[in-house]
N, C-alpha and C positions, 0 to 999 in steps of 0.2 A: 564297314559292317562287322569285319572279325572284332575290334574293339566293343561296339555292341555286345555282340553275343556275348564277352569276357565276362562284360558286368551283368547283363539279365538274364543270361541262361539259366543259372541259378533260382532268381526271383521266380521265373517262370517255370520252373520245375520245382516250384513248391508245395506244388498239390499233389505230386505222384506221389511221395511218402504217406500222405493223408488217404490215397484210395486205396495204395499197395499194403496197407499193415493188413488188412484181412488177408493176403496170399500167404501170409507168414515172415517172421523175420529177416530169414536172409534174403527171400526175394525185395521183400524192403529195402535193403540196402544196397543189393544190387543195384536196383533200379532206382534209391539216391543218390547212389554212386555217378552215376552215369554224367550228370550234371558237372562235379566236379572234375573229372577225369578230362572231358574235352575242354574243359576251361584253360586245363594244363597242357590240354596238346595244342590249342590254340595260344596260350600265350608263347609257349616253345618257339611255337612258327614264327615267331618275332626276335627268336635270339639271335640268328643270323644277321641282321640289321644291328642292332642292337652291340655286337660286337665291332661291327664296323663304322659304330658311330655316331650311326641315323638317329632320328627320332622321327615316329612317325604321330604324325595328330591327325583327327579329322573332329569334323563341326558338325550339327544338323541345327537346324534354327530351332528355337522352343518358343522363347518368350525376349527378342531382339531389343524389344524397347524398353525393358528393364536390365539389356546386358546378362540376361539368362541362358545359357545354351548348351546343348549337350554337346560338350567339347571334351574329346578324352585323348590325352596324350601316351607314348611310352617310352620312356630312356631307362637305363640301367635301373636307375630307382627304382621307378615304376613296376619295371619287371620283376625284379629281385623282390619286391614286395606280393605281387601277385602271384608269384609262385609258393612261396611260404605261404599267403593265406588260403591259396585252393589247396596246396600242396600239403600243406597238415591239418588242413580241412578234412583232404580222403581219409588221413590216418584217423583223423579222432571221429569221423563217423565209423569206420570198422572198425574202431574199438568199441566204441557206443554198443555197436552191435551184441559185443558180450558183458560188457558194465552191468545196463539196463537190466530189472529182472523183466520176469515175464507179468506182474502186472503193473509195469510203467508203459507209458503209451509212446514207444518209439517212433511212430511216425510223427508224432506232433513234433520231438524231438529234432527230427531231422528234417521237419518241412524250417521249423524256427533257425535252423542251421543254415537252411540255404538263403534263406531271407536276410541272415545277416550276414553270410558272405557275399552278398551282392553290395549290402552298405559297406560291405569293407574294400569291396573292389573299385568299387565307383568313386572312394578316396583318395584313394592312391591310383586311381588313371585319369582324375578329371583333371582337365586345362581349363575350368573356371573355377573361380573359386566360388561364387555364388554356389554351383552347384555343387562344388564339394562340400559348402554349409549342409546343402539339401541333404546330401548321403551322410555329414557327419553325424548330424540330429539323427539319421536312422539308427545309424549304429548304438545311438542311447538309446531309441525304444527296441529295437531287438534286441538287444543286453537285457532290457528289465525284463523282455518276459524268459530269456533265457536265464537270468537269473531265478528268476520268481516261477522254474517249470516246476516245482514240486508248492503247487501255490497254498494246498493246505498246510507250509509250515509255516509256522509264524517266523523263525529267523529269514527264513527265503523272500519272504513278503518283505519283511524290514530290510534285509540287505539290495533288494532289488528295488524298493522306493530310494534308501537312502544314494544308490547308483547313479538311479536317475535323477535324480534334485543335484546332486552335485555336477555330472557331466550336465544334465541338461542349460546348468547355469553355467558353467562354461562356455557351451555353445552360443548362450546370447550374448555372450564378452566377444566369441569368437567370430560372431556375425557381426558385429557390430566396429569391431577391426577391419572385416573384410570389406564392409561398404566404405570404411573411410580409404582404404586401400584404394578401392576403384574411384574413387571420386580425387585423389591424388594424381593418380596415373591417369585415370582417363578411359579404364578400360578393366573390366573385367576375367581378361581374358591371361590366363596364367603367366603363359609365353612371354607378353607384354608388361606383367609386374613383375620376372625374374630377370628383366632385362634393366628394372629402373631403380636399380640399389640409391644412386646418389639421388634420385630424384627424391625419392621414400625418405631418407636419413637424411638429407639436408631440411625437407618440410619441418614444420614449426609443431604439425602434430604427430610426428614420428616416434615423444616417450609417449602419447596416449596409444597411437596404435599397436606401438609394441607391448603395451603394458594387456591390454587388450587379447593381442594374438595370444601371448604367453599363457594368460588366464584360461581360458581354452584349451591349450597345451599342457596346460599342468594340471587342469582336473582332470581332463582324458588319460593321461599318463601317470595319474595316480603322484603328484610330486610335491613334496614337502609346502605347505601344510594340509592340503588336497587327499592326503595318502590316503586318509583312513577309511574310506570306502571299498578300497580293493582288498584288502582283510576279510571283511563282511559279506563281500559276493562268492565268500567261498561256500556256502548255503548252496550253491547250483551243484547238479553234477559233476562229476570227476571230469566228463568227458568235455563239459562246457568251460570248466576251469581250464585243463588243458589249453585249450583253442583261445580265449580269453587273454590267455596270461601268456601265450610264446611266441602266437603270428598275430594276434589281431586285439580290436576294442585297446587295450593301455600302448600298444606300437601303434595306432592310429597317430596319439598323439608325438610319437616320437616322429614320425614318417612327417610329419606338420613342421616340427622342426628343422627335418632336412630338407623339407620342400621349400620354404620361404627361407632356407639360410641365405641366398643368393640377393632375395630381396632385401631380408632385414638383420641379417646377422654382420659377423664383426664388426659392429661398434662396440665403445666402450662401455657402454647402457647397457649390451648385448649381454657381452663376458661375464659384466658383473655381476647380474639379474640372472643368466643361466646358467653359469657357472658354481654359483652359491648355492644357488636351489638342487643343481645336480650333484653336489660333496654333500651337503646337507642331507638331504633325499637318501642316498648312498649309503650312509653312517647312519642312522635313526634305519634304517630299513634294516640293516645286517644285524643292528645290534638289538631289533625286536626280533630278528628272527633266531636269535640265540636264546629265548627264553619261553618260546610258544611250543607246546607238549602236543598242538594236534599238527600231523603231517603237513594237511592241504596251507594250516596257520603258516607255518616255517616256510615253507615253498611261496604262500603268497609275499610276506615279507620281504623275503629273499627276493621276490620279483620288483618289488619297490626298490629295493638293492641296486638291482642291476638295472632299472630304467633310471635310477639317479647318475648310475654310472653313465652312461649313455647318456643323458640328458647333460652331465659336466663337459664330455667331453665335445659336444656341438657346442658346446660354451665356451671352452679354450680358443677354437676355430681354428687351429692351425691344421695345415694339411693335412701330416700326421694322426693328430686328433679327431679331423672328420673323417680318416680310414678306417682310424680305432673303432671309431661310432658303428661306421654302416659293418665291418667286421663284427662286431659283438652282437648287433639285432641278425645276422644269422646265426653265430654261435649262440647262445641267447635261446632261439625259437628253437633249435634242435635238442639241445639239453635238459629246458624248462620242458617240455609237453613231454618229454619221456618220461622226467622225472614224478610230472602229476601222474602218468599213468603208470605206473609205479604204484604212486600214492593209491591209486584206485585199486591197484590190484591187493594190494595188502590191506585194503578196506573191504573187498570182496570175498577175500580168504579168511579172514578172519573177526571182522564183524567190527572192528576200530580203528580208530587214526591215533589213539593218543600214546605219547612213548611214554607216557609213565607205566605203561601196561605192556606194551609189546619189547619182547627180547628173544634172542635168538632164531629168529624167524626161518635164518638161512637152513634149517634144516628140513623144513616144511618145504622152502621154497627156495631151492638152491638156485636157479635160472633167476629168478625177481633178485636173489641179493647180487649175484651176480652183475648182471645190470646197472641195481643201485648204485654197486662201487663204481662202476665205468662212470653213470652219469654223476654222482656228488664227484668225483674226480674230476671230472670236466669243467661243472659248478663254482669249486677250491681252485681252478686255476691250477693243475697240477701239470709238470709238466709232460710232452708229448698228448695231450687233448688239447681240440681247441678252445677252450674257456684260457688257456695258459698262455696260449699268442695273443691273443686279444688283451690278455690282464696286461700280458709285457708292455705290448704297443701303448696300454692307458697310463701306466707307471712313467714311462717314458715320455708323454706326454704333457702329464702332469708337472715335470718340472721346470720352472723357468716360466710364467707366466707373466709377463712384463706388469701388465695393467694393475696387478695389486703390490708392486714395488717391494719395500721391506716385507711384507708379508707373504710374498708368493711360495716359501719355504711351508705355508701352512697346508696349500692343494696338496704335496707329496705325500706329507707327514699326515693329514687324515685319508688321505687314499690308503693308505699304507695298513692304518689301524681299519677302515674299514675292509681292506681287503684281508685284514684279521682275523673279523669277525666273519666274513662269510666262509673262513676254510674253518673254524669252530661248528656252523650249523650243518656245513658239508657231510663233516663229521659226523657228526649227530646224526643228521639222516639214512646214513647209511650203518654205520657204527652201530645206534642204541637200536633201532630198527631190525637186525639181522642179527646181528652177536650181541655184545656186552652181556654175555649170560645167560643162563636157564630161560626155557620160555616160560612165561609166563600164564596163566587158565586166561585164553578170550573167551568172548561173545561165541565165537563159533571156533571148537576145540572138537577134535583136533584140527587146523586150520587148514584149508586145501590150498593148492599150486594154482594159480591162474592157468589155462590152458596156451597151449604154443599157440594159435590163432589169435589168442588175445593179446602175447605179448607179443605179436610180429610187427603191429608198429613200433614198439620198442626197442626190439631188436634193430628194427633198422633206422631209427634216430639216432642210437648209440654208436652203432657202424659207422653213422656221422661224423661224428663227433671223435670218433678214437681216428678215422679217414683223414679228416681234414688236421686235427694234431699232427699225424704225422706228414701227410702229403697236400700242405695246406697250397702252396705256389700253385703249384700245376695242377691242382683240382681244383682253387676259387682266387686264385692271388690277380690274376688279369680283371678277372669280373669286379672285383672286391674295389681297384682300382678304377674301374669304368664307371661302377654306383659313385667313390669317394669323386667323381670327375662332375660326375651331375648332381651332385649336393653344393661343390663348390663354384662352379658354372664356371671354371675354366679348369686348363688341362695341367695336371702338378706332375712334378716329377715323378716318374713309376718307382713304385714299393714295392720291394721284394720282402714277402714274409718268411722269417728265417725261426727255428725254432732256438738254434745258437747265435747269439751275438757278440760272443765274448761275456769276459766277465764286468760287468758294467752296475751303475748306481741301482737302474730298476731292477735287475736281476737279483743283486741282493736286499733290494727292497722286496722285492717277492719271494726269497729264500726268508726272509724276515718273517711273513707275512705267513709262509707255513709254516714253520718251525711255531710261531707264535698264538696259530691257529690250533695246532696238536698238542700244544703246551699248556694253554688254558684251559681246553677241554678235559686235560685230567684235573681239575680241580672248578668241574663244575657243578657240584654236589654245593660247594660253598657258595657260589656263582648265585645258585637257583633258592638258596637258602635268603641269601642278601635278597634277591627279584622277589621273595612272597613276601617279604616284610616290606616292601612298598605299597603307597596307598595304591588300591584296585581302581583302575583308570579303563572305562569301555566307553571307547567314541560313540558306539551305537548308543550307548543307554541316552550320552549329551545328546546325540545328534536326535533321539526321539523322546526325548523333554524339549527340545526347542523345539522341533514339529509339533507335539502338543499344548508347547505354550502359543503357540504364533497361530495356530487351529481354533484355541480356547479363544484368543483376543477375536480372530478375524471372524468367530463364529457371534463371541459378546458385539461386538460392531455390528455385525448382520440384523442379528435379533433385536437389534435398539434400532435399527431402520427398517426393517422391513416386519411389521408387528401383523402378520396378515391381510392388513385392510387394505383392498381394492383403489378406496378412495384414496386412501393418505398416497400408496405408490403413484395416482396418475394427476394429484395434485404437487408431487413432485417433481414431476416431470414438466410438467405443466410451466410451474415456477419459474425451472431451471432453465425450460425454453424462454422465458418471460427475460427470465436476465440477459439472456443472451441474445435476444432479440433488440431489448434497447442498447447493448453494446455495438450493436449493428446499423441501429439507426442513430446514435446519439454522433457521430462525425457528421447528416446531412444537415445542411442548411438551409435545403428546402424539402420538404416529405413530395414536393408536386414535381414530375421530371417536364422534357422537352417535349412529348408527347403525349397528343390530345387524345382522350378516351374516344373511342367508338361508341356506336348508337347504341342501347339496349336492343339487344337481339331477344323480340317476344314469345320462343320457343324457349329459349335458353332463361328468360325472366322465370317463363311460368314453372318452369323446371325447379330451377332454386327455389323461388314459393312455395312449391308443392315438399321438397327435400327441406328447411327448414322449419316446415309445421307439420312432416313428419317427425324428423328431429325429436321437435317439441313436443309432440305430441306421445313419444316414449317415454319420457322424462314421465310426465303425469299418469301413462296410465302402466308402469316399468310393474306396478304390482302383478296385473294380469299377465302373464310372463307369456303365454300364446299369442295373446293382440299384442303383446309388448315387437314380440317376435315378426310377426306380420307386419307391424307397421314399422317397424325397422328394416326390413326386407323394402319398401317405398324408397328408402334412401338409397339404398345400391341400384332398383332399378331408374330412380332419378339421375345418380350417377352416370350408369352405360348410355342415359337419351344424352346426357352432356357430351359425350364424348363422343356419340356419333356424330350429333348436331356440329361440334368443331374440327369434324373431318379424322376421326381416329376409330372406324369402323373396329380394329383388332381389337384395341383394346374396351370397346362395347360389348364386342363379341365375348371377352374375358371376364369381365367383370359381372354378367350374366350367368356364365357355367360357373363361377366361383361363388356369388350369390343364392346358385340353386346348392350349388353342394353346402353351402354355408349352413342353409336355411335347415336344411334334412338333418344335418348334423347337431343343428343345434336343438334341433326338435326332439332328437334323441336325449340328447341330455337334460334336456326337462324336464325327462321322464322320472331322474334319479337326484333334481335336486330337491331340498328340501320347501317342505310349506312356504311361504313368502311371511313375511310380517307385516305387517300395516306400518311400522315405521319405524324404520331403518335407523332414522338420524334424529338429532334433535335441530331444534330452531337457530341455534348459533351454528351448528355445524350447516346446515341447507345453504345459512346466510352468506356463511364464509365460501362454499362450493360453487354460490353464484356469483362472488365478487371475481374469484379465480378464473372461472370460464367465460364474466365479461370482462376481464381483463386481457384472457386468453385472444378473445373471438376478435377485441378492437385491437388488441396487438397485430392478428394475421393480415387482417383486414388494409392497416397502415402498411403492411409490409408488402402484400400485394399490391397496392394501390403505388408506393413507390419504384416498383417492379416496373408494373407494366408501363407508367408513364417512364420508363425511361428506355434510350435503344440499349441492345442485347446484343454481341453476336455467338452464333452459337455453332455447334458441329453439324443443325442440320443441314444447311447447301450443302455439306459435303455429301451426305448419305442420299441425299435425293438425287445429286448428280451421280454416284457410280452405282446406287443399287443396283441397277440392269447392267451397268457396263462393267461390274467390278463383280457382280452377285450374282447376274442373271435372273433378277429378279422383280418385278414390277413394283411388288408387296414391301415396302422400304422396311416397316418394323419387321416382318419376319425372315431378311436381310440382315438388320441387324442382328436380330438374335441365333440366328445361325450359323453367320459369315464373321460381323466385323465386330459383334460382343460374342462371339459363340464361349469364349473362354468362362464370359461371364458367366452368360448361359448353362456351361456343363458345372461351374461351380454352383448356381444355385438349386439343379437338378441333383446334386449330389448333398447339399445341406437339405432338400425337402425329402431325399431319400431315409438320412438319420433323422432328422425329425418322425417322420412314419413309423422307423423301427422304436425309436424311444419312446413313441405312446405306445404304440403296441405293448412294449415292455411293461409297461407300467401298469397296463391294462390288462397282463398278463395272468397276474396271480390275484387282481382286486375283485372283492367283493362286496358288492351291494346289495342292501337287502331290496328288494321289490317294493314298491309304496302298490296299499291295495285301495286308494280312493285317491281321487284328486283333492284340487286346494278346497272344494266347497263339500266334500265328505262323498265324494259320488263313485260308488264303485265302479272300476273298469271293465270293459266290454268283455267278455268271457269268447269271443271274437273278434282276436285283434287284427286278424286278416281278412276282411268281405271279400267273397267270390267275385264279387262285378271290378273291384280292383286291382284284386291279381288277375282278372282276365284281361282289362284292359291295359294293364301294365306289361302283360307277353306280347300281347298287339302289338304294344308301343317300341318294342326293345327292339326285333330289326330295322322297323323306320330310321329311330335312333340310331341305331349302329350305322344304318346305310348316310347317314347323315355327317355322323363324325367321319367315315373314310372319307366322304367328299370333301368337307375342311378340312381334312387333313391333305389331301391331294391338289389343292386348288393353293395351298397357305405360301407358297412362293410368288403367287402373282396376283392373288386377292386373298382380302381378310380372311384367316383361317391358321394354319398352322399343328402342328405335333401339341402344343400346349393347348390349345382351343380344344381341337378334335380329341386328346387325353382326359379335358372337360367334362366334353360331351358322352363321351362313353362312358364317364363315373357316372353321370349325374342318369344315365339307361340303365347300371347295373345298382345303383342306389335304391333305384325304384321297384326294381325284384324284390331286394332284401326288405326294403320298406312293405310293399304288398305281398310276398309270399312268405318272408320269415328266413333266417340264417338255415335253419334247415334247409327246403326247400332250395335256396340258392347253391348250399354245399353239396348237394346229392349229385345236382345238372353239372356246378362250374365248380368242383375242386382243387381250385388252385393254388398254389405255395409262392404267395406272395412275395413273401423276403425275397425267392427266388425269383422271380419275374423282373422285382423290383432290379437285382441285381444286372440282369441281363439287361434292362434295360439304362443303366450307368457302362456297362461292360463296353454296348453295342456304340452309344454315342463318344465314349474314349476310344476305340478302337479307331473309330470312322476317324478322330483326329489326329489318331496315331499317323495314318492309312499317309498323309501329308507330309512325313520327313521322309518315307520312301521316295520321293520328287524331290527333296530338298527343300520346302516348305516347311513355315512354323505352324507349329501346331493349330488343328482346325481351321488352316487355308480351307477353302471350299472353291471347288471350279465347276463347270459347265458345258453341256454339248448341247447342241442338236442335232437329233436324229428326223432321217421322212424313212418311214416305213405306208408302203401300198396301203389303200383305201384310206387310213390313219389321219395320213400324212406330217408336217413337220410337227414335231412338239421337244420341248424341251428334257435335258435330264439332268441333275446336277446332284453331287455329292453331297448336297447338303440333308438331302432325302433320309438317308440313313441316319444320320445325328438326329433330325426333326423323329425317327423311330424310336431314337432312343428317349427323346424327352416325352414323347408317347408315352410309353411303357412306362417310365418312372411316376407318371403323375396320375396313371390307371391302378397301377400297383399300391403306392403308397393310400391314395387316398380310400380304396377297398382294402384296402389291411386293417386303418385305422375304422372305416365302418366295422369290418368285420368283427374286431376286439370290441365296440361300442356296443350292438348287436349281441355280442356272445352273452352282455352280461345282463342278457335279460333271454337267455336260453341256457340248457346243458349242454348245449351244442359242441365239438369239435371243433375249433379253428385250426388249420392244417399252414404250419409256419409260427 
């Protein structure tokens, strides 16, 4: 359970920032605080173990038979991850706190915060990887709208679609690895594919899978040629960059890396493929960030920089190198998030980011440049910060890489220049930012100090960072060891972090590497001279010309098929089934199977008679759209006599309450469409529309007809035999739909809930003018509600109501059910609105649908939830019986509250959408 809470406390305290912003700000954050804080003292409680070695997992079943399940582990990894993400989670929501002005809507902020520190937690603790897909894919839609919180900008909109089109296609590279993963090994379950490296790399599809995983990895992580998206998401806030770029979203994919190194790392494929993309990645990142004039630009760079580096060095695989890694994603998250808040704060104080404008800042803001130096020092790898042990350890790493033979002399040699270039932008940021001269007139002049509360996360990242420079062993060298142990999945010699090692090749490689940093930067006036005389290269602009080329075509394709007409779409359809029907029949060799038809059943004749010349009988008279309507209506109630005559009382029962609501509904809309025409079609078209539907009708016909003559076997003996034993229930279909498809079930209760809301929507803002005569010129009744109607229509409504509780309570053991009885009570509150008018209804029953509707999805997840509390997968349902005096025995079963919740949904929805249909033939108020 404490793993639980790790990952949802958060999710579930998403709403408090959203109620709490009316109490004021800081109680706002107080009270989002709270969420992350016990995340942190809950993962804590795990560091004891943790240190000694353990690893703790637990399971709850979700969805067993697809190898789904909420399975969350924690070793070193895991932990060290989840404390960075909650842990500069807190910091950058009390920064947030004084970022934000006061008309940005912080709670929305901080509810989007925690939402996505749940996708970030449930990545880095799950032990399936199916379901780490689940939370990775989140992590992309919480990024876009964290990218996209300022949604009136236009760059924020573009950087936050282009985010997501790029990670989101990763993700199905990434999913798509993953299942071949499980279908390799046999198992979806983490544990068990970190334990089957040879199994994984001797497979025949182990370059697809890897090619696969890495795609995934490399758009998540921003990695060469993937990058150009994390540039562009700097449109978000300071405070979402921060968090974004140091613990979380671009380390997702790093942390993927170190996760499956066990599985799929060191091979040859491996080194080559990650190792190249991370020197690559590395160098293109330091050497754009030496030439970008807006703060948050250089810093993002600079972060593709350092995830390249990171990314090389789980691609060398040597022990060493996977210490460097997991070493540098903490030094890394502590120096980056200071430095964006930094960045924010000198975007606060004085109104810009770009250094072509700001200089000498430090005198405005002696505390911020102070800082700055500490963290660009950190940044540069200077020595005593930790950014400077880490660079050593990569230098050191970097030499000697067997796998590229004569050429392995190149890894050192461009780490070397790229660690060049990153003590050049180091520079820079800190340097052209605070001094190099007079200040400059900003935006806001004279520029104010950020306040100590604001830079007290900063202070204390920086404290970090200058901490572990000096006293890196005995403040993180054992842990740092313990993460490198569980990337590599076995136990390597212990590393002692030393900040002297003597005078050695990477030290003067890193002596190089400053000196060469501080040395180019005085002659970057020529630098930036050569950089404007290149052609102007913006990914964004490509990447939103291909979006609009690929819009324009997919839009030119739509428009040349779907031309409006009714007909043509369901004579395509039609067709399509038509081909696929003889490709289904054209293997038999006989159309007549081994069994003999049964006797026409004379109920069941007269029925279909009656339902094909209704049919027909629409067809001919479709002009009159009333009689069209009514004798249309004949076919559904011919339908429900079919289905009870063949022993399916429910769904007769359904198809009745769906009929009656069909019918209301559609009567409304009659109202508002236009005149009819005498003729629709011409003579070649009628012709063509008859060959298609007798082609249609003898296609179903032969296909039926080969059906039933042949045996079948099918799942129902099963449901017939454990309804009562397995469900508790007599009533087999509303057994199934409760118990053994409940899944199904709540997913379709939750696609008819959006559907309700998206007409509503659309029904929201339309207007229709009023037609003041019918088809034959006849003005309407100037009393469209008779007295004797609405009277009998209040009559009617508690009958009705007492009617649907009874099917509703009776639906476990005879025909009835939450969808029936949800039926029956639209089609009693239909008939108010129908006979007394939206008014009238909203005055008595003003209710906020959307609302209702939600409560009733809330109630039937819940109730599924209520099942891994016992260990059960979701929407188990079980059973008692109770005797209670005079009563006596009767049944109770869990499945009572889900059948509430499908209630609810299918009452709500379908009065939402009356209600919008209804308003627009009133001034009325609709409330939702």
């Amino acid at each position: 359970m404490t793993l639980l809470a790790i990952v949802f406390l958060p999710i579930l305290a998403a709403w408090l920032p959203l109620v709490s912003d009316r109490l004021g700000r800081t109680a706002c954050t107080v009270l989002t605080l709270i969420a992350p804080v016990v995340v942190v003292w809950l993962a804590l409680s795990h560091l004891p173990m943790v240190l000694n070695g353990e690893l703790t997992t637990v399971s709850y079943n979700w969805m067993p038979s697809l190898g789904l399940n909420l399975a969350f582990r924690v070793d070193a990894l895991s932990l060290m991850f989840a404390l960075l993400i909650a842990g500069i989670g807190i910091l950058v929501i009390w920064y947030a706190r004084f970022y934000l002005s006061k008309g940005d809507n912080l709670g929305k902020l901080y509810s989007m915060l925690l939402m996505f520190m749940t996708a970030m937690l449930g990545i880095v603790l799950s032990n399936n990887i199916l379901l780490l897909v689940v939370f990775w894919e989140l992590t992309s839609l919480t990024s876009f709208l964290l990218i996209g919180y300022w949604q009136n900008d236009s760059e924020a909109r573009k950087g936050a679609r282009m985010a997501l089109a790029v990670t989101g296609g990763g993700g199905l590279a990434l999913m798509a690895g993953m299942i071949l993963i499980g279908q390799v090994v046999g198992s979806f379950n983490l544990s068990e594919v970190l334990a089957a490296h040879s199994l994984i790399t001797q497979h025949a599809l182990y370059p697809v899978i890897l090619v696969l995983v890495l795609l995934g990895v490399f758009t998540k992580s921003a990695q060469f040629p993937f990058h150009f998206w994390l540039p562009h998401a700097m449109a978000a806030p300071t405070p979402v960059s921060a968090y974004l770029h140091s613990a979380t979203m671009v380390k997702a994919g790093i942390f993927l890396l170190a996760r499956l190194f066990p599985a799929l790392g060191g091979t040859d494929l491996w080194i080559i493929l990650v190792t190249l993309t991370g020197l690559t990645t590395m160098t293109y990142g330091a050497a754009m960030a030496m030439f970008k004039h807006d703060l948050k630009g250089l810093l993002a760079y600079s972060t593709v920089s350092h995830l390249g580096l990171i990314t090389m060095l789980f691609g060398i695989s040597t022990d060493l190198a996977v210490l460097a890694a997991v070493f540098h994603i903490m030094n890394h998250a502590a120096f980056k998030a200071s430095l964006f808040m930094v960045a924010g704060a000198v975007d606060h104080g004085t109104g810009t980011r770009n250094l072509r404008i700001l200089k000498g800042m430090h005198k405005f803001m002696p505390l911020t440049a102070l800082l700055s130096v500490l963290g660009a020092a950190a940044m540069a790898g200077v020595p005593f910060f930790n950014g400077f042990l880490s660079k050593e350890m990569m230098l050191t790493a970097s030499i000697g890489v067997d796998v590229f033979g004569g050429f392995a002399w190149l890894i050192p040699l461009v780490a070397t220049i790229a660690a060049t270039f990153s003590v050049f932008y180091s520079v820079r940021f800190a340097h052209n930012t605070f001094f190099g001269g007079k200040a400059k007139k900003t935006p806001i002049f004279p520029p104010h100090a950020p306040s100590k509360l604001m830079m007290a996360p900063v202070i204390l990242l920086i404290s970090i960072c200058v901490a572990v420079g000096l006293f890196a062993q005995p403040l993180v060298g054992n842990y740092v060891n313990l993460a490198a142990t569980a990337v590599l999945g076995f136990e390597q010699s212990p590393y002692t972090i030393h900040i002297w090692h003597g005078v050695n090749t990477p030290l003067l490689m890193s002596a190089l590497a400053l000196a060469g940093g501080v040395l180019v930067y005085q002659f970057r006036a020529k630098l930036f001279t050569w950089y404007n005389n290149q052609p102007d290269f913006n990914e964004l602009h490509i990447f939103e010309g291909l979006t609009q080329w690929f819009a324009g075509h997919a839009n030119a394709f739509t428009n040349g098929l779907e031309n409006g007409s009714l007909q043509r779409y369901i004579a395509l359809i039609v067709m399509l089934f038509g081909f696929m029907l003889v490709l289904a029949l054209a293997p038999l060799e006989h159309l007549t199977g081994d069994i003999t038809m049964t006797k026409p059943d004379l109920i069941a004749s007269v029925s279909s008679f009656i339902l094909v010349f209704a049919a027909l009988t629409t067809v001919f008279v479709h002009h009159n759209r009333f009689g069209a309507l009514i004798i249309v209506s004949v076919v559904g109630l011919m339908v429900a006599i079919l289905f009870a005559r063949f022993s399916a009382p429910d769904l007769a029962l359904t198809q009745l309450s769906v009929e009656a609501v069909t019918v209301v509904l559609l009567m409304l809309a009659l109202y508002f469409l236009p005149k009819a025409r005498l003729n629709e079609s011409n003579a070649p078209r009628v012709i063509r529309d008859i060959i298609i539907a007798t082609v249609a009708a003898v296609g179903v016909g032969i296909l039926v007809f080969a059906i039933l003559t042949r045996p079948m076997t099918t799942i129902a003996g099963y449901y017939l035999e454990n309804a009562k034993l397995l469900g508790g229930g007599y009533n087999v279909v509303n057994v199934i739909l409760v118990d053994f498809r409940g899944f199904d079930t709540f997913g379709e209760i939750t696609v008819l809930a959006i559907a309700g809301l998206g007409i509503a929507n659309m029904l929201r803002n339309l207007y229709l003018p009023l037609p003041l005569t019918d088809n034959e010129g006849r003005a309407w009744s100037t009393e469209p509600h008779p007295t004797l109607v609405s009277v009998m229509a209040r009559i009617l409504l508690p009958l009705a109501l007492m009617v649907s509780v009874y099917i509703f309570l009776r639906g476990h053991n005879a025909p009835g059910g939450g969808f029936i009885a949800g039926l029956i009570t639209s089609v009693a509150l239909i008939l108010q609105y129908v006979a007394s008018g939206v008014g009238f209804v909203h005055e008595r029953m003003n209710f906020n649908y959307p609302r209702w509707l939600a409560a009733g999805i809330l109630v039937a997840g819940v109730t599924g939830m209520g099942s891994w509390v016992f260990g059960y997968p979701f929407l188990t349902s079980t059973f008692q019986y109770i005797t209670l005096p005079i009563i006596g025995t009767f049944e109770v079963s869990s499945a009572l509250p889900f059948d509430v919740g499908v209630y609810l949904t299918v009452v709500a929805t379908t009065l939402l959408i009356l209600a919008y249909v209804g308003k627009l033939t009133t001034t009325e108020r609709v409330d939702g």
